[in-house]
N, C-alpha and C positions, 0 to 999 in steps of 0.2 A: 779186885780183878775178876772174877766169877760173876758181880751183875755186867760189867762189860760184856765179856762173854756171849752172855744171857742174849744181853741188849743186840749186840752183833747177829747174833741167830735168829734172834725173834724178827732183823732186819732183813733178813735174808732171804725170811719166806712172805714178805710183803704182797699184800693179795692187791692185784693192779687190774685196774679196767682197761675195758677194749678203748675207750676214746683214751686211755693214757698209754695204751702201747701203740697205737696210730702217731701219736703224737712225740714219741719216743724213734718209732719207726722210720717219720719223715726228719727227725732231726740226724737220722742216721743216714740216712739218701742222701741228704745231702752234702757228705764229706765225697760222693762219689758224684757227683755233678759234671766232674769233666769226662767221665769214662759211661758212654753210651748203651752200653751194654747192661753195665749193672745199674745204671741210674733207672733206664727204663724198667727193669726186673723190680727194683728194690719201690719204685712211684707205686706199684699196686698195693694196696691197703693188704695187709695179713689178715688171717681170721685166728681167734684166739677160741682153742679148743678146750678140752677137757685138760686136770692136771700141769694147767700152766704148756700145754702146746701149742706152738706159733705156727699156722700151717701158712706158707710161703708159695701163691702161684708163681709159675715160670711159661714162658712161651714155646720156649727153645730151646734144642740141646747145647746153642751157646750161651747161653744165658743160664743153663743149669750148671754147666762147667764152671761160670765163672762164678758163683754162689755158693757151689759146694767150697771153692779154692777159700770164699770169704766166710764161710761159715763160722769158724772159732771164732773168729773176732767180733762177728754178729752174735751169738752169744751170750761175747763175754761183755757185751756193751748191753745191751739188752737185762742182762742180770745185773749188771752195776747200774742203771741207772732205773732200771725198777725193784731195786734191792728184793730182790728173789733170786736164789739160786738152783731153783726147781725147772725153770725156764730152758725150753728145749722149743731147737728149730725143725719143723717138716718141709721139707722143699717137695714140692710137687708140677710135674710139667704137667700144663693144661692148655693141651693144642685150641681148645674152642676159645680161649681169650685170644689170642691170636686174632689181626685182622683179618679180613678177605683180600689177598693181594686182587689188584685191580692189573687185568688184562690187556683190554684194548685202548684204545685212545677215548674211545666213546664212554667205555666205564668211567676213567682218569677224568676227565670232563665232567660227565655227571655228577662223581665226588666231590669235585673242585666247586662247584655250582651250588651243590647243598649246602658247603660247606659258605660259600660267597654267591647270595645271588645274583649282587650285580656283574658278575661273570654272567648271568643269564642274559640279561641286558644287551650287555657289550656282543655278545655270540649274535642276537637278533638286532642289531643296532647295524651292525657290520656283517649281516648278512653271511655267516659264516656255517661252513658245514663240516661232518665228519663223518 
C-alpha cells in the first residue's frame, strides 16, 4: 500500500511541457465549442510559467467572468490529465489581444478584402464605391 501511495504522489507532480499543456488545453476547448464566449477565451494558447503556472489571456470582462465561473473545473482537468497537482490557473485581461473594432463601412471593406481579395476584384469589376 505505501509504494502506491508513493507511485500516486510522485504522479502527481509530473513535470509537463508547454506543447503537452497546449495540447491538453485545446482538448479542453473543446467541450466548450458550442458556448462563444468561452470557446473564444479558452482557443488562445496559455503560457506556462514558473512553478507549474498556467497564465490565461482574456479579452473581456465577459469572458473573464465566464472563466473565473469555469475555473475549478479547468483546474481540476488540467491536473488530471497532466498528473500534477501543483497546477494553478492565472486569468489575466489583455485588452491589446483584442481586435481593432472596424468603424466605417470603408474600414469593414478593406478588412473583408485582405481577408478575400477577389472581393477587390468584384468592387473594380462592378465599379463600386464607398
Amino acid at each position: 500500500m505505501p509504494e502506491k501511495y508513493a507511485q500516486t504522489t510522485r504522479e502527481s507532480n509530473h513535470h509537463f511541457t508547454d506543447d503537452e499543456l497546449k495540447q491538453v488545453w485545446a482538448e479542453f476547448a473543446k467541450r466548450y465549442s458550442d458556448q462563444l464566449h468561452l470557446h473564444d477565451a479558452l482557443s488562445v494558447p496559455p503560457q506556462l510559467l514558473d512553478n507549474y503556472v498556467v497564465k490565461m489571456n482574456v479579452t473581456n470582462s465577459v469572458q473573464l467572468d465566464r472563466v473565473k465561473l469555469l475555473k475549478p473545473e479547468l483546474i481540476g482537468f488540467l491536473r488530471t490529465e497532466l498528473k500534477n497537482s501543483q497546477i494553478d490557473v492565472k486569468i489575466v485581461m489583455n485588452k491589446n489581444l483584442q481586435q481593432k473594432k472596424l468603424l466605417t463601412d470603408e474600414q469593414k471593406l478593406q478588412a473583408m478584402m485582405k481577408k478575400n481579395p477577389a472581393l477587390k476584384k468584384m468592387k473594380q469589376m462592378f465599379n463600386l464605391d464607398f
